[in-house]
C-alpha positions as MATLAB code, in Angstrom:
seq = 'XXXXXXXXXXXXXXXXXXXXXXXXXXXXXXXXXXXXXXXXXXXXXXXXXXXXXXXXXXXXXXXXXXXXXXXXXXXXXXXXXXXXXXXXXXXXXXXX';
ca = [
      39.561  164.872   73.702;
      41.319  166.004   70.497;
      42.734  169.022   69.346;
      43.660  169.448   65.710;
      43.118  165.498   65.189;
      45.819  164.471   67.828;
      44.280  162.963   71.255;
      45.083  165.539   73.970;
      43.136  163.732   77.149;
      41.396  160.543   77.437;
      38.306  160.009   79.759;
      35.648  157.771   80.420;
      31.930  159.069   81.412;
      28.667  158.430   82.766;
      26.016  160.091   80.679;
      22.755  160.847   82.245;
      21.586  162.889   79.627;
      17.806  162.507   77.717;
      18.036  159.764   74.547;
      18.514  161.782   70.936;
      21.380  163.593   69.595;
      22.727  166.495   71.085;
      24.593  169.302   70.245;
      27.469  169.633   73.365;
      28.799  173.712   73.229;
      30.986  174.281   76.951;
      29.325  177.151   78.333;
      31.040  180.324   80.428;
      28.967  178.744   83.493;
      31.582  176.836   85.582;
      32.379  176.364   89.048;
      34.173  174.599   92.150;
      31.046  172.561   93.352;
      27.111  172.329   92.464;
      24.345  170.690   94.275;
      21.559  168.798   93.352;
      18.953  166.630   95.139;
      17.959  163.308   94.847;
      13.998  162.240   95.270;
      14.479  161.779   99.132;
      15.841  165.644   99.198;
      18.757  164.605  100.002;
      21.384  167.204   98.454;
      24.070  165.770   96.331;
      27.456  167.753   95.888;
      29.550  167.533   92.758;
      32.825  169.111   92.261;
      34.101  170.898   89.225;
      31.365  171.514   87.060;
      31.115  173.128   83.487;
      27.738  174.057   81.949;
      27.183  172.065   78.711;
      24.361  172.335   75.909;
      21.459  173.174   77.304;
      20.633  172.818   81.347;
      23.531  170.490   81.505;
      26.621  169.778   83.235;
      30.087  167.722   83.039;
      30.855  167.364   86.560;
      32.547  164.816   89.279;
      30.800  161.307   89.972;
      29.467  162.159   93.717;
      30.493  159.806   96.124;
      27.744  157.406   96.221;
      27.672  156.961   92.690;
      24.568  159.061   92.076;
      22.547  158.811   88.963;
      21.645  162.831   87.975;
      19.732  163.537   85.202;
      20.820  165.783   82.396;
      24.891  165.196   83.626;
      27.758  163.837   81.820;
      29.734  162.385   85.094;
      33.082  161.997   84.935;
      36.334  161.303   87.627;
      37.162  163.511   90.097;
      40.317  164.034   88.328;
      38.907  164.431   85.205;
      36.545  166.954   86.386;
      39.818  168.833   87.897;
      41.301  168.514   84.327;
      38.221  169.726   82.507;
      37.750  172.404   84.785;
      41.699  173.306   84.350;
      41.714  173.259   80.534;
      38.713  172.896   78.691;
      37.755  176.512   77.253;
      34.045  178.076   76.695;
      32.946  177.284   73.326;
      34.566  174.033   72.623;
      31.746  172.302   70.711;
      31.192  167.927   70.864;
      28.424  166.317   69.009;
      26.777  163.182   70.778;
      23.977  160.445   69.860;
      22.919  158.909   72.216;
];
């Protein structure tokens, strides 16, 4: 993460998120946990979730190590950190 060219926060990520390039704008949508469900039905619960382009989210790793599409997964601890101190409207640009 960098702010005015100096690193502020390092991280390291899982992205699940479609191949192309997109366009990453933090949303106002943010929260202490979100679900989601795996093909058995099984719920999934994340921790510290922010809303990120469109219909996706930077949120904790679950547990198991869960892949979940359209999610940029990151440490519990970095999801605390993000949640803390990243504001609405930051913009990131990724190619994937």
């Amino acid at each position: 993460m960098l702010n005015n060219k100096k690193v502020v926060y390092i991280l390291n990520a899982r992205i699940n998120l479609a191949a192309g390039q997109h366009q990453l704008l933090v949303g106002d949508l943010r929260g202490p946990l979100i679900f989601h469900y795996d093909t058995d039905g099984k719920d999934i619960k994340s921790i510290n979730w922010l809303s990120v382009g469109q219909n996706a989210d930077i949120e904790a790793e679950p547990k198991l190590g869960n892949h979940i599409d359209d999610t940029i997964q990151v440490s519990k601890k970095d999801a605390i950190w993000l949640y803390n101190n990243l504001p609405k409207d930051v913009q990131g640009y990724n190619a994937l």
